[in-house]
N, C-alpha and C positions, 0 to 999 in steps of 0.2 A: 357606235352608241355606248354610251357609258350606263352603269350598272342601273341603275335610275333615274327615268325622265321626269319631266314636269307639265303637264294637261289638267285641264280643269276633271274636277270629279263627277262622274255623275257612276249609277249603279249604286251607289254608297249601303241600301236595303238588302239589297239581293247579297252585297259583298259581307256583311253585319251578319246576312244568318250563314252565307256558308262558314266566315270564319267560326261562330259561334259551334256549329258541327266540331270543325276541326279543334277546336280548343276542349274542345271535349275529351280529345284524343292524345294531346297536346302536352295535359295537366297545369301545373302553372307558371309555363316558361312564358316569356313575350312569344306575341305573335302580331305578324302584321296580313294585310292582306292585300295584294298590287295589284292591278292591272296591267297584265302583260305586253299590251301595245307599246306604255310609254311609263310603268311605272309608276304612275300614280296610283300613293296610298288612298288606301278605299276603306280599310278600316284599322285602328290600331288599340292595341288591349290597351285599360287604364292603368295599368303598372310597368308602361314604358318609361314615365319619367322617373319614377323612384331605380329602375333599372340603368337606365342609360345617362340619368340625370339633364334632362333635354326633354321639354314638353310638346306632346303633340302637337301644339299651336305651333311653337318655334319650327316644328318641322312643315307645317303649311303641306304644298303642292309637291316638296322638295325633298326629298327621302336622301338624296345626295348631301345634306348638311350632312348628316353622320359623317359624313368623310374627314373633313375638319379634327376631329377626335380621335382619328386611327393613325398609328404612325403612318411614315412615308414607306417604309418598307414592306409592312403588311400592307397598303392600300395598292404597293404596284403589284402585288403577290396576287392579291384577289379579283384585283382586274383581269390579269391575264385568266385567272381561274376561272373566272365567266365568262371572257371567251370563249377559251375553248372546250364549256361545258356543255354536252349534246343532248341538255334536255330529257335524254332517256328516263334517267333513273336520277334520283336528289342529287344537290350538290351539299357537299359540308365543308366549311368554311372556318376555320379557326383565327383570331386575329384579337392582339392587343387592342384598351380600350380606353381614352384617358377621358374620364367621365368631367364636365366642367362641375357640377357638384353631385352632392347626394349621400347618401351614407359611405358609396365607398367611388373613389376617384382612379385607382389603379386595378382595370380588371382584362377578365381574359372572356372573350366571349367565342363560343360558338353558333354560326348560323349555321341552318339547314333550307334548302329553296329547293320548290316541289312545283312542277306546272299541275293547275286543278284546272277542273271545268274547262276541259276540253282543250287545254292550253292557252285558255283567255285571262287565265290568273295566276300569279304565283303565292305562295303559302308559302312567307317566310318564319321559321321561326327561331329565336334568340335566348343562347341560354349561359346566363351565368357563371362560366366552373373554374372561378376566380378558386373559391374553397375547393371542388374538387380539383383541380391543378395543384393548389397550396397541398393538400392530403397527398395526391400522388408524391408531389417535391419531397412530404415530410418521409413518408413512407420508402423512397430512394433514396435517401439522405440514410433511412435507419438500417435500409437495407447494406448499403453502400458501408456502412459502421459496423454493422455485422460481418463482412467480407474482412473489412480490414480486421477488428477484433480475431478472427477466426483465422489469417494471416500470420498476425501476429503473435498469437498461440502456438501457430503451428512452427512459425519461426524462431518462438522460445524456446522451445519443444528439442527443435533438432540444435540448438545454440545449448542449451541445457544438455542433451545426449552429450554433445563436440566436449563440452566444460567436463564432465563424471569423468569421460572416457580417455581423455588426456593425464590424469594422476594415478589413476587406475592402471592402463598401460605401464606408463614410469614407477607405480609400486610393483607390479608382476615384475617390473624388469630390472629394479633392485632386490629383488627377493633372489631371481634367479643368479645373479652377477653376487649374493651372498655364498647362495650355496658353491658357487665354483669357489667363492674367494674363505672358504673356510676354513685354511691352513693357515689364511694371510691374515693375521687378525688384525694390522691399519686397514685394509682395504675392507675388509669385513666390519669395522664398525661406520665405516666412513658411508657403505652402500647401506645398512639399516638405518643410519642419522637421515640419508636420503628419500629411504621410504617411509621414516617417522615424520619427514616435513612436508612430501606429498600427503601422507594421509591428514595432516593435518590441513594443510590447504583443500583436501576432498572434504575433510568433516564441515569446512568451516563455507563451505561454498554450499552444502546440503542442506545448514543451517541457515544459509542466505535464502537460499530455495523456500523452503519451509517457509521461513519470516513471509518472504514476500507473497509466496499464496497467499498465505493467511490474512495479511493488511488488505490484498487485493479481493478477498471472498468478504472482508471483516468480521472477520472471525476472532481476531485480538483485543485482548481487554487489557485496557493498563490498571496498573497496580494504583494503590490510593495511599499510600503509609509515607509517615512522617521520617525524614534523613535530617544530618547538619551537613549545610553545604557545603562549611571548612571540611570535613572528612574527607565528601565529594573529591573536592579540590585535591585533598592530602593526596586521595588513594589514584586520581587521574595523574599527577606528578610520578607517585611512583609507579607508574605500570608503564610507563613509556622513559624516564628517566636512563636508564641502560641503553637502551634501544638508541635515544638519538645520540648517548654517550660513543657508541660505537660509532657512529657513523659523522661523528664530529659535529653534530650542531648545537650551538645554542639555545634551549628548553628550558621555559618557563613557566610555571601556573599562577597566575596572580588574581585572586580576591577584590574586589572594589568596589567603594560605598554600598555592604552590604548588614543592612542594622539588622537586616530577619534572618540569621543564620540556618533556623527552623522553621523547614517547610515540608508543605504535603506534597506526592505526586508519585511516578512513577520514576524511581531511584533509577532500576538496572536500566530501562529504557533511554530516561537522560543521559547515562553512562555511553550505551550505545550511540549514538548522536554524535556524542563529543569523541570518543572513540574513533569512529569514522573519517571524523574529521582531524583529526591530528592523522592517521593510519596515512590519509593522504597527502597532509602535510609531511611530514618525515619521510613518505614513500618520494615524493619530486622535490624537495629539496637538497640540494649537495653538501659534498662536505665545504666546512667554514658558513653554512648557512645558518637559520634562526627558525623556530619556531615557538612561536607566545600564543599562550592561551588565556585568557578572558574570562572571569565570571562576572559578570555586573546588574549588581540590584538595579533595576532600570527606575520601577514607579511602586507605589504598595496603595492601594483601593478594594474598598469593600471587603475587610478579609482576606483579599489575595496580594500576590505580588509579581511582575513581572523579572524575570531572570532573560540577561542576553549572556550566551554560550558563543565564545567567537575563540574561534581559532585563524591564525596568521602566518605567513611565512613567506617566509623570500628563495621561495623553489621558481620555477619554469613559467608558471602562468601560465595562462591561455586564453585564445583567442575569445574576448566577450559574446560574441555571438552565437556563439558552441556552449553558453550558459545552461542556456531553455533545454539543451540534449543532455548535461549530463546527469540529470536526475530522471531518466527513462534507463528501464535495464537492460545490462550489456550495451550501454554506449560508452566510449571513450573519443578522446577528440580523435584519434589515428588509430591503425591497427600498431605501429610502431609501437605502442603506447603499450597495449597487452604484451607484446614481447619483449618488454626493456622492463620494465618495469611489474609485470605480473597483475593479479586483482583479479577478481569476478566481474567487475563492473555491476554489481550487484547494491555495495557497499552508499553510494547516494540515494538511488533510488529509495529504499527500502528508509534511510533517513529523512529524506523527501516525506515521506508515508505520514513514519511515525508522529513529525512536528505536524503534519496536518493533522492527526487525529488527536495533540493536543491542544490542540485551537493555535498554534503557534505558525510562524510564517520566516524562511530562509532569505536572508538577503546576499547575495556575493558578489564580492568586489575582486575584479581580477585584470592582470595585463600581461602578456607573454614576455617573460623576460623578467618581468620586475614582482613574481609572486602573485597570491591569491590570498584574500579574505574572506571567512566565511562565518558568518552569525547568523545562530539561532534566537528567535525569541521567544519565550517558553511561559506560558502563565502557570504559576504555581498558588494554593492555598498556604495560607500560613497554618502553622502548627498550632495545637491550644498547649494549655502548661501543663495540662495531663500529658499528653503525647510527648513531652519535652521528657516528662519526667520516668515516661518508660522507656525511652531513647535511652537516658540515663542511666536505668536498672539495666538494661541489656548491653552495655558497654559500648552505644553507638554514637556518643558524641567525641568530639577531638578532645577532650579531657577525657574521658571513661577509657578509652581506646588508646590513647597514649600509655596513663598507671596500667591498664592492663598489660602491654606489652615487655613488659619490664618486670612482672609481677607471675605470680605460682602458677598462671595459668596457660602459658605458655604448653602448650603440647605439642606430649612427645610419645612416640608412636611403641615405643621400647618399653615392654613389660606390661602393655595393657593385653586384656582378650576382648576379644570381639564376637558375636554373632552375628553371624551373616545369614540374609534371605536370600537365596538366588538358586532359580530354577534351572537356568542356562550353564552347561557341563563349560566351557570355555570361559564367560563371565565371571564365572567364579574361582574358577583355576588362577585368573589374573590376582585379583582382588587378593586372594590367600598366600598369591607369589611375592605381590608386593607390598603386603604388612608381615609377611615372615622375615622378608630380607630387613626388613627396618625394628626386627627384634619382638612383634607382634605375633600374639598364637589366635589362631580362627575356628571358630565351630560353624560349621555351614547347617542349615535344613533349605530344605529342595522347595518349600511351599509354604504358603503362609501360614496353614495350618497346626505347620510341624514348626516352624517359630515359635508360634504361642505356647504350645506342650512342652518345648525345650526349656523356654525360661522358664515357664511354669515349673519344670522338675527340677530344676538347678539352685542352689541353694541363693540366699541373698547375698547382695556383692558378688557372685561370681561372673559376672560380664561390666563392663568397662562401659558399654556403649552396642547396640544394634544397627549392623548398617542395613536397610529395608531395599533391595527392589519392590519394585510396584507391580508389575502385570506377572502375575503368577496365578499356577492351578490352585484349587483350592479355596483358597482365600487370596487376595488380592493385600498389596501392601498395606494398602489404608485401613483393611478391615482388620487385617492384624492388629495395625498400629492401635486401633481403637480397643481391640478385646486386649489387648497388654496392658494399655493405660487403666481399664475397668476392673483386673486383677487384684486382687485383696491380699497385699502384700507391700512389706514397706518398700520396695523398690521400684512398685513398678508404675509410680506419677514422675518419678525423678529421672530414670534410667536415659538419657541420652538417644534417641534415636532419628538417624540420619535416611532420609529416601534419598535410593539409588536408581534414578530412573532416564532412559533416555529422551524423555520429555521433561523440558524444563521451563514450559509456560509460565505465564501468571497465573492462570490456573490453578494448571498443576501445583505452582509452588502452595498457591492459598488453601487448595484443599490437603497438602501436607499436613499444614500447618494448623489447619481445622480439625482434624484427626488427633491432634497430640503430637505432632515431629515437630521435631526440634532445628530440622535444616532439611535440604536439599538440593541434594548435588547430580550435576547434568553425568551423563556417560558419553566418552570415552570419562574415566575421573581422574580426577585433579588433586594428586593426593595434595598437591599444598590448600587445595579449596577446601578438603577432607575434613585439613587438620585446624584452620582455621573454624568452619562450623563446629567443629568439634569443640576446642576452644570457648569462642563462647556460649555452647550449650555447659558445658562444665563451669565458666563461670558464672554463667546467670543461675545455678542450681547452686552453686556455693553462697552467693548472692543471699537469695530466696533461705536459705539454709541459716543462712548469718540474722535475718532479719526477725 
């Protein structure tokens, strides 16, 4: 016998109140009400049709139309499940539902079938959890994302330990391989050049670290100030110009159709981007290869303007389908890849990030064998003619920045003095080591505090320039930096002074620069970035001075 028969009705009264009992208990799922001999509905609630989309009438004598609507796989499922269900205790019944209309056409229904009244009736009831299914799925879905997120943390995790602890190793073990070779002085400078390029791939892999938290928390805020992009251009030329000289390729920077040379945005940031992208250009291409870089005004609307950032080259290429992976961190297309060629696999990702957070969007074009292409495309505001005109006073256009070069302000490190901030007994030691050798005398105090009373007691003119660490007892850099500037003395609006801090956000830098400084420079420091802020903090006081 199949799930339900078809007989004429009668009892229909008697069936009307027991179901009306049970629906009471029920709440507001369908319910129907059979008669157990042969299945004839006896009674059915009024929001079977908006449930099942199929009107009581349509269903007549014949409760078995529902079948029609159920796939073929659940309907052989639940056959056998009434079979061989013993009556005892309910049955529950889960089964796809393809409703012919109604509000919703694709659902999931639960029944539940109970003999009443002695076994002369069954109490079916029907209940929708299309949404509860849908919630459980979402809820799995987030669970499941949670697993992996928390996977993939943890696989950062130990992939970030492996990364520290490989340069780390090879510096203890140039260190040690110095101290033997200390008689031998080729081999001795040969093993500190060694641990000077570890540490620097440790700094520079720490700093990828850092970056990328931060984008992935969003915790980064880009900068907003007006550059000229010819500079941009200039100063991306020469920072890699050497680099691909050595290794024999062909390096270009070319400018094109671009009439808004002055624009708003985040300078260091764009730098990084295009950085990356040449790093890896020049890193897989060989010698007698090429690599050209791209600036091009694309469109200019509403005050802004579009900039595409494309860098090219005729390296190694790779496989197009390995696209979508390499801007996830720590991918590379082979493991080959990390040990021929080196990288954190850090370097896309974190560019990946950045253009997304300037509304901007990566296109690459690539084929193994025959090189890769990669363009950014960057919306920028344009500059107003005020901002043009403090580019200007500060020596940051390609005109201002050329006569300076060539011009008195040129520094040089020999015969100036300095005061220094800095708490840390080793930070400081460096700092003093290496403007003494370069002909510079240092006054150090240990804390911000003792900065301020130094210059304060020191006659006018007798420092050169202030270099500031920031997190110190006392008083902190910035507060320094602020009670120095408020000093009622002629020296001390004009006085040069440079934060030395091992953060070197946007931020950070903006609130340097909110203070009263004049620059700021990352740590480990760079004395040629030293002597360059230096530079033009000297000349934009000479500037101001002349005016």
């Amino acid at each position: 016998m199949g799930l339900f028969g078809s007989h004429e009705k009668r009892d229909a009264d008697r069936a009307r109140r027991l179901f009306e009992e049970a629906l009471a208990q029920q709440g507001p799922n369908v319910a129907l009400v059979l008669r157990a001999s042969d299945c004839l509905p006896l009674y059915i609630t009024p929001n079977f049709e908006r449930v099942f989309g199929v009107s009581p009438e349509r269903i007549g004598d014949d409760i078995e139309t529902l079948y029609r609507f159920i796939p073929d796989s659940d309907r052989v499922r639940i056959q056998r499940q009434v079979r061989d269900w013993d009556h005892a205790t309910p049955l529950n019944l889960l089964c796809s539902y393809h409703a012919p209309h109604g509000e919703k056409t694709q659902l999931s229904i639960r029944f539940t079938i109970a003999l009443i009244q002695d076994g002369t009736q069954y109490l079916v009831s029907a209940v929708d959890v299309t949404t509860e299914n849908e919630r459980i799925a979402k809820a799995e879905s987030e669970r499941d994302r949670a697993v992996e997120t928390a996977n993939a943390r943890t696989d950062y995790m130990n992939q970030m330990s492996h990364e520290i602890r490989t340069p780390l190793n090879g510096i203890e073990g140039m260190i040690s391989l110095a101290r033997e070779h200390h008689a031998d002085e080729p081999r001795l400078m040969d093993d500190l050049s060694r641990a000077s390029q570890l540490s620097a791939y440790l700094l520079s892999l720490i700093n990828d670290m850092l970056d990328m938290s931060r984008l992935n928390s969003g915790r980064v805020r880009l900068d907003d100030a007006p550059f000229d992009m010819r500079l941009f251009a200039d100063e991306i030329e020469r920072m890699f110009s050497s680099q691909a000289a050595d290794k024999g390729l062909t390096y270009s920077v070319n400018l094109e159709d671009c009439e808004n040379v002055f624009v708003v945005g985040d300078r260091m940031r764009l730098s990084q981007i295009v950085i990356n992208f040449i790093s890896n250009a020049v890193k897989f291409t060989e010698q007698g290869g090429s690599v050209t870089v791209t600036l091009r005004e694309m469109y200019q609307a509403d005050g802004g303007v579009s900039y595409m950032l494309r860098v090219r080259d005729t390296g190694k290429g790779m496989d197009p389908r390995y696209v979508s992976k390499i801007f996830k961190p720590f991918e590379q297309e082979d493991r080959t890849i990390a040990r021929r060629y080196g990288g954190t696999g850090l370097g896309m990702a974190i560019t990946s990030a950045l253009v997304d957070l300037m509304g901007g969007e990566i296109v690459v074009d690539t084929e193994p064998g025959r090189g890769s292409t990669f363009s950014a495309y960057i919306p920028l505001r344009l500059a107003t003619s005020e901002q043009v005109e403090d580019l200007k006073l500060k020596g940051q256009t390609l005109e201002t920045a050329s006569d300076s070069m060539g011009s008195s302000f040129t520094y040089q490190f020999e015969g100036k003095r300095f005061l220094l901030a800095e708490d840390n007994e080793i930070n400081a030691m460096i700092v003093i080591e290496l403007l003494a050798r370069r002909g510079a005398a240092v006054d150090r105090a240990e804390n911000g505090q003792a900065v301020v009373e130094r210059f304060r007691s020191m006659p006018v003119g007798t420092y050169d320039a202030i270099l500031m660490d920031i997190q110190m007892p006392v008083l902190n850099g910035w507060e320094a930096a602020e009670r120095i500037r408020g000093l009622d003395r002629e020296d001390a609006g004009a006085i040069p002074i440079i934060a030395l801090s091992a953060n070197d956000y946007t931020e950070d830098v903006e609130r340097s620069r909110s203070v009263g400084m004049n620059g700021h420079v990352g740590k480990p420091i760079d004395l040629n970035v030293l002597k360059a802020q230096l530079a033009a903090a000297t000349a934009e006081a000479a500037y101001r001075g002349n005016e």
